[in-house]
PAKOLLO-530648 format. One line per field, with one value per residue (C-alpha): residue number from 0; x, y negated, z; residue in three letters; chain. Coordinates in pm, whole numbers, always signed. Layout:
dotor: NUM, ...
px: X, ...
py: Y, ...
pz: Z, ...
baza: ALA, ...
torza: A, ...
//
This chain:
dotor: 0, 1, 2, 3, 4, 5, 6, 7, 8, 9, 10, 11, 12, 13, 14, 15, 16, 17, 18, 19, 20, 21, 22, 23, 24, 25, 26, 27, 28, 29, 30, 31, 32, 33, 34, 35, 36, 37, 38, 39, 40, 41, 42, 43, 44, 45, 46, 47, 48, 49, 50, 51, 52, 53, 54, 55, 56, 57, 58, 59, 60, 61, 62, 63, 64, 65, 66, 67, 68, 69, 70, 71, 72, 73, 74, 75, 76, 77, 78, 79, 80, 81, 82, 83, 84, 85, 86, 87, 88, 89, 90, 91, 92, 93, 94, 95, 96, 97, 98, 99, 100, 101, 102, 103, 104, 105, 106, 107, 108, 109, 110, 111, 112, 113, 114, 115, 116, 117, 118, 119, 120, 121, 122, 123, 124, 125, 126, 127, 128, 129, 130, 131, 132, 133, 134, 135, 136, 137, 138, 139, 140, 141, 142, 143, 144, 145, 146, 147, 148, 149, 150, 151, 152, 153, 154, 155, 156, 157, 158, 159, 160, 161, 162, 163, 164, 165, 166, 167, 168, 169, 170, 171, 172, 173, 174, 175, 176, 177, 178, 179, 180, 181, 182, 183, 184, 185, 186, 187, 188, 189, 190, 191, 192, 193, 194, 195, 196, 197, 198, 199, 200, 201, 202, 203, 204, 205, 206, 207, 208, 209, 210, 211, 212, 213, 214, 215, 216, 217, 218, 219, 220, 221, 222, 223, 224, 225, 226, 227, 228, 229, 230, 231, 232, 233, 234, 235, 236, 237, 238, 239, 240, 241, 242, 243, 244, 245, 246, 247, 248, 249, 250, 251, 252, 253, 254, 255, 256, 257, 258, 259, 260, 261, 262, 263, 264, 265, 266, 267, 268, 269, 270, 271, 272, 273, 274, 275, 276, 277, 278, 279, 280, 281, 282, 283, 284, 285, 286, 287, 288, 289, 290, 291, 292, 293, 294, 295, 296, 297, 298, 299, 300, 301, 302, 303
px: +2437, +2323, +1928, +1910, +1740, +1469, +1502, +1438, +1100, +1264, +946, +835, +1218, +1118, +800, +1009, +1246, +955, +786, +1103, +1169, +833, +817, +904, +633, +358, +427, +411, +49, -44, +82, -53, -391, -399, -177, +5, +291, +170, -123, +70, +304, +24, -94, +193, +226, -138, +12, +317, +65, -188, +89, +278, -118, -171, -149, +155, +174, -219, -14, +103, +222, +296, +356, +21, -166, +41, -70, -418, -415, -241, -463, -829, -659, -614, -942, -1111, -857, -888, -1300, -1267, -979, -1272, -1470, -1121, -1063, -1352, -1297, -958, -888, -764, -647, -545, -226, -69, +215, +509, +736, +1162, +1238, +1566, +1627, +1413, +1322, +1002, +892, +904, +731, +856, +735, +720, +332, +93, +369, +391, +212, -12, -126, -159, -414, -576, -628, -779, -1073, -1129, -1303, -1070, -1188, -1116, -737, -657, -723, -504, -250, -228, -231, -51, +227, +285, +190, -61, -296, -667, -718, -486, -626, -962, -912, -768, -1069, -1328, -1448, -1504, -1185, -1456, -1563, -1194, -1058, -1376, -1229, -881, -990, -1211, -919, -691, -973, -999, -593, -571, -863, -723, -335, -93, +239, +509, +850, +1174, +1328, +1607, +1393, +1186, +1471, +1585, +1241, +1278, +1633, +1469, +1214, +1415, +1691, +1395, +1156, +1534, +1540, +1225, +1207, +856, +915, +1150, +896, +674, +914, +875, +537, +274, +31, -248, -61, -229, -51, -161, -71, -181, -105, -447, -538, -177, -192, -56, -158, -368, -655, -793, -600, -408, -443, -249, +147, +131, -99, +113, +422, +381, +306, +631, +834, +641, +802, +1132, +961, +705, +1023, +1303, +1663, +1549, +1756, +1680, +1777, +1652, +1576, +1396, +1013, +794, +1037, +1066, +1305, +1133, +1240, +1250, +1303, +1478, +1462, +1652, +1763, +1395, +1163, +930, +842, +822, +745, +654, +610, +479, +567, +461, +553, +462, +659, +551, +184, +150, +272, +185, +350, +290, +359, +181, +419, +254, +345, +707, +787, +607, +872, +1104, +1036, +989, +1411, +1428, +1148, +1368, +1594, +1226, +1178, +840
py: +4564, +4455, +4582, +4770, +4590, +4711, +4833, +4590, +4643, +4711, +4705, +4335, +4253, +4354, +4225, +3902, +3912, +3992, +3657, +3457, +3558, +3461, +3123, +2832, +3010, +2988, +2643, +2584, +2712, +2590, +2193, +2156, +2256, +2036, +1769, +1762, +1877, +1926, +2081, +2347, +2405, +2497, +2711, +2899, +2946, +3112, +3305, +3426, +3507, +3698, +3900, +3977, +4135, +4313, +4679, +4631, +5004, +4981, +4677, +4743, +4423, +4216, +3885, +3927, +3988, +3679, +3487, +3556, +3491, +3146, +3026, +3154, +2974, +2655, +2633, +2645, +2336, +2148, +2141, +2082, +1783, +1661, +1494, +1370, +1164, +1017, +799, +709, +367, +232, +485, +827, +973, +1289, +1342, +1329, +1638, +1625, +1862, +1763, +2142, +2348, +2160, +2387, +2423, +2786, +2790, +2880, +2584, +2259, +2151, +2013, +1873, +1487, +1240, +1142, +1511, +1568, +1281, +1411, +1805, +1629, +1499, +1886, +2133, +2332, +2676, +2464, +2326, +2664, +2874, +2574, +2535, +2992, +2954, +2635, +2627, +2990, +3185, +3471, +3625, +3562, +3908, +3857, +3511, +3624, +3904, +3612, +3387, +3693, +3541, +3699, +3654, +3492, +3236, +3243, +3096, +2855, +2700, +2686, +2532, +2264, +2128, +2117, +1888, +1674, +1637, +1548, +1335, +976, +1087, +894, +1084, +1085, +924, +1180, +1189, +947, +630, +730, +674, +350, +258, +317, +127, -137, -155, -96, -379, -657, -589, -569, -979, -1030, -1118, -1095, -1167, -914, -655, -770, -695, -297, -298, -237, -469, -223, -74, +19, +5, +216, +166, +404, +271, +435, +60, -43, -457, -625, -331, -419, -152, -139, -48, -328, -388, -537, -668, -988, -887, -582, -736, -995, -730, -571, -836, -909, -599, -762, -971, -743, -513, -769, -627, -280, -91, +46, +432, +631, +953, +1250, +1305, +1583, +1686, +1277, +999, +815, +463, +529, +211, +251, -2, +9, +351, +470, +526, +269, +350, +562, +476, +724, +577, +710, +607, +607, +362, +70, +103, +219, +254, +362, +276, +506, +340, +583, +341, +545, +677, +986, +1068, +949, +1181, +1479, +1371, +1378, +1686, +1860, +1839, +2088, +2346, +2605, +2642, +2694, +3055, +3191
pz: +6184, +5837, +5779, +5457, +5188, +5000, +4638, +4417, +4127, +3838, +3687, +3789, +3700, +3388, +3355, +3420, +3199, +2918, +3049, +2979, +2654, +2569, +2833, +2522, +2317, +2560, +2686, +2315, +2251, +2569, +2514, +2164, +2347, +2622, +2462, +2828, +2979, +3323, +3278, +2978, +3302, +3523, +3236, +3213, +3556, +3589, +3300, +3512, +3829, +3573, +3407, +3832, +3871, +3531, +3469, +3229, +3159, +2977, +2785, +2442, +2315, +2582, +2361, +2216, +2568, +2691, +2415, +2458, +2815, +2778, +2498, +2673, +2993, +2819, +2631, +2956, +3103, +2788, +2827, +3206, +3118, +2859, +3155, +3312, +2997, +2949, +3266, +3144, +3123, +2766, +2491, +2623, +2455, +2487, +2745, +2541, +2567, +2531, +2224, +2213, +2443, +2267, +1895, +1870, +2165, +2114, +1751, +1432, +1298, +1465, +1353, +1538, +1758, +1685, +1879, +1615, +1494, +1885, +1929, +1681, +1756, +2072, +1862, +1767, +2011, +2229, +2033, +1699, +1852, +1952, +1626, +1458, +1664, +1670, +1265, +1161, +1458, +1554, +1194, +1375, +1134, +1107, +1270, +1592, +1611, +1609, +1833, +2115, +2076, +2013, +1715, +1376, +1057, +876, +1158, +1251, +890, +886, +1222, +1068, +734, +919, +1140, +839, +666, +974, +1042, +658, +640, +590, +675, +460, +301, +559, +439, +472, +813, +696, +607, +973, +1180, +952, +1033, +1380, +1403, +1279, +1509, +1793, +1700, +1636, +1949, +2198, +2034, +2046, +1670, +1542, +1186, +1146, +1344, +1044, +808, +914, +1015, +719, +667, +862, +1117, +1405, +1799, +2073, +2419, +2744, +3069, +3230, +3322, +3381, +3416, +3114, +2868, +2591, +2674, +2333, +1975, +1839, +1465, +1174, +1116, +1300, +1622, +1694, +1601, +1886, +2171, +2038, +2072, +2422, +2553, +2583, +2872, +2993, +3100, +3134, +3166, +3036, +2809, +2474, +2353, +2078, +2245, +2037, +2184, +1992, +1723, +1610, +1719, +1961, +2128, +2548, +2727, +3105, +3330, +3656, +3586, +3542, +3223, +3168, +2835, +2558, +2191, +1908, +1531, +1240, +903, +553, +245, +328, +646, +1002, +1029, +1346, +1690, +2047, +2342, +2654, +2942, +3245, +3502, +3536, +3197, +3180, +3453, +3274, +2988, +3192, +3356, +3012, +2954, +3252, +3145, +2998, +3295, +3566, +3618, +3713
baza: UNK, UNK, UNK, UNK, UNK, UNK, UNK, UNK, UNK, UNK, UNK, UNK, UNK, UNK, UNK, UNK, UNK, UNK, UNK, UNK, UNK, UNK, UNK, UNK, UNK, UNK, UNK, UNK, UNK, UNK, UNK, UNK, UNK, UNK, UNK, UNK, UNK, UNK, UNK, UNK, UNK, UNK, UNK, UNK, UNK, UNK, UNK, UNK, UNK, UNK, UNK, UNK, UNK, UNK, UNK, UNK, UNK, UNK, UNK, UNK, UNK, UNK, UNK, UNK, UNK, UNK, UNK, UNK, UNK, UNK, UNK, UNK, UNK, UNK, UNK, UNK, UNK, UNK, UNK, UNK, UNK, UNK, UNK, UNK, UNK, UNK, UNK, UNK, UNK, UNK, UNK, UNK, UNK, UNK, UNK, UNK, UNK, UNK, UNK, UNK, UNK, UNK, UNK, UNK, UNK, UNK, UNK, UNK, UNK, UNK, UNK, UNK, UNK, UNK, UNK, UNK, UNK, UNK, UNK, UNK, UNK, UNK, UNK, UNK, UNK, UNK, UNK, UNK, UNK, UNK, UNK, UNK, UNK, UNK, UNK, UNK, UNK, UNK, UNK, UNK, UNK, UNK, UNK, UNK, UNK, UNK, UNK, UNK, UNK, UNK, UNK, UNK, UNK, UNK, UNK, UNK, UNK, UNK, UNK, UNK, UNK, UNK, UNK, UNK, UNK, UNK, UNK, UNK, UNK, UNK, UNK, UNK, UNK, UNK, UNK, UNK, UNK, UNK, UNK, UNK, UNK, UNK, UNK, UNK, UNK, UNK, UNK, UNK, UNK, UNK, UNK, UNK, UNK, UNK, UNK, UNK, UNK, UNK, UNK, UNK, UNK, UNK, UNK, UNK, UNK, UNK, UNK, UNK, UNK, UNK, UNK, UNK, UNK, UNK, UNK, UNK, UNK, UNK, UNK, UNK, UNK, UNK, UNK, UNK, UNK, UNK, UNK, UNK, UNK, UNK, UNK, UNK, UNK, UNK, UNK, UNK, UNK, UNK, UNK, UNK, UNK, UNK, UNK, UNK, UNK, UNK, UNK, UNK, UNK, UNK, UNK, UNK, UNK, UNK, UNK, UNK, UNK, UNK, UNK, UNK, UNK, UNK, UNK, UNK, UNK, UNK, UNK, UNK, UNK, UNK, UNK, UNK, UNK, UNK, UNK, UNK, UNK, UNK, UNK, UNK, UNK, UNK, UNK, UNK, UNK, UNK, UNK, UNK, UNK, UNK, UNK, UNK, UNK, UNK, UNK, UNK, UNK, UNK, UNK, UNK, UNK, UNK, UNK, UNK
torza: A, A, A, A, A, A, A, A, A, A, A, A, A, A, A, A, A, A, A, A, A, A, A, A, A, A, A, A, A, A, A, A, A, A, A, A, A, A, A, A, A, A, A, A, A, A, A, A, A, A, A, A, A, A, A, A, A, A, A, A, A, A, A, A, A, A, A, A, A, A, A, A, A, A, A, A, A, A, A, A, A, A, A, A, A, A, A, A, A, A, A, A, A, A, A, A, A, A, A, A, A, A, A, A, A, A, A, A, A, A, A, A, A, A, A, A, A, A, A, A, A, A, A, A, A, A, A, A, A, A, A, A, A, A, A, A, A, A, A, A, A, A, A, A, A, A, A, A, A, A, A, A, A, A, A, A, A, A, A, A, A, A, A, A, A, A, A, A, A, A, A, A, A, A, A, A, A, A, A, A, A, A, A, A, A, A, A, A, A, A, A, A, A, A, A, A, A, A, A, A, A, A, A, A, A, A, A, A, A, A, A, A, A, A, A, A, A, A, A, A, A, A, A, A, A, A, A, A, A, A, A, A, A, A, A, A, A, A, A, A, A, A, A, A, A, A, A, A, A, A, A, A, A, A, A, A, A, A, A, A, A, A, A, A, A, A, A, A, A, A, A, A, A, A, A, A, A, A, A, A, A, A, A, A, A, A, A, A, A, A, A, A, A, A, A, A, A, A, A, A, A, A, A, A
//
């Protein structure tokens, strides 16, 4: 005879179904923090365990309180992961994230989301990353944002205003989304030949390659600079991953180059453009990181 089951909690059903409306928005703040994908999932998920153990009843807004939680949770990983990275091995660059599911990553707006802004925001303080990333990405006021990092409006704006100066300082204008991805197509068809004048031909004269591979062998563990010195590891690619195949894929809200080799990701390369043609190359080569990219094409469909 069939036991009876119990009733289920309509109130943690609930309390569910609140946290997965608001999932892509958390995992937003939370990555544009931390500038990685694994450690925004653990965030998340300390979220989801906080919010099973709240008193929801005293909770009036439950996307603010969520909000808050996630952000004071990942100011305290990103000062903890501060330590972690200075042991790294060659230039550290954010995990990339698949946007292609969710183009925003559950913000209105999709700044503070490339690559290059990301590495960035990392040269900030955590406190400073977070009021940005709450103004510029998700639109909060000063007051809500102030209330999450119990901070004064006035000290609030003053963080806000500082980070914009620092993102800006020496930031070229972008070119329009069309000339980035003829850029890119470029790229892509001279480094699959191995052509290093034409990789000159896109490259501008001061463009500056980073690769992290965590100490990877074969990966340059210092910035490369200028057309002809980062044209040549380009076009070195073709034999430092021999047989692999080349797809434009689209990684933090951009068109990104992922190269697959034997049916697994071996690569993934961001560009940024301006002018004078692509200034800036981030080639994320550590494992750890291609499988948090992609593991990121799958985050909408986890439930807590």
């Amino acid at each position: 005879m069939d036991q009876p089951q119990p009733a289920p909690d309509d109130s943690l059903s609930a309390a569910a179904e609140a946290f997965e409306r608001l999932r892509p928005r958390l995992f937003g703040i939370a990555y544009r923090v931390l500038g990685s994908v694994s450690e925004a999932e653990d965030v998340v998920q300390d979220v989801w365990e906080r919010w099973q153990g709240a008193d929801r009843g005293a909770v009036r807004d439950s996307g603010a309180f969520l909000a808050k939680i996630t952000t004071r949770l990942a100011i305290n990983v990103a000062q903890s992961a501060r330590v972690r990275r200075e042991a790294y091995v060659g230039p550290w660059l954010p995990e990339p994230v698949d946007t292609s599911v969710d183009p925003q990553v559950g913000a209105e707006r999709g700044e503070a989301l490339e690559l290059a802004v990301l590495l960035v925001l990392q040269r900030l303080n955590p406190v400073e990353r977070a009021a940005y990333v709450l103004r510029e990405a998700f639109e909060y006021a000063y007051d809500e944002i102030a209330g999450m990092l119990q901070l004064s409006q006035a000290n609030t704006r003053q963080l806000v205003s500082r980070a914009r100066k620092r993102l800006s300082a020496g930031r070229r204008e972008p070119v329009d989304a069309a000339q980035h991805r003829r850029l890119l197509d470029a790229f892509v068809a001279a480094a699959r030949h191995g052509d290093v004048a034409a990789l000159e031909n896109v490259l501008s004269s001061d463009v500056v390659a980073y690769a992290d591979g965590n100490g990877m062998r074969g990966v340059a563990r210092l910035e490369v600079v200028g057309a002809g010195p980062v044209a040549r590891i380009s076009a070195f690619a073709r034999k430092f991953f021999p047989g692999a195949g080349y797809d434009v894929v689209e990684a933090n809200g951009r068109p990104s180059l992922l190269l697959v080799q034997d049916g697994v990701a071996v690569a993934l390369v961001s560009v940024t453009a301006g002018p004078d043609g692509i200034d800036g190359l981030y080639w994320v080569l550590a494992p750890d990181k291609l499988r948090a990219y992609e593991r990121s094409a799958g985050r909408l469909d986890g439930r807590p």
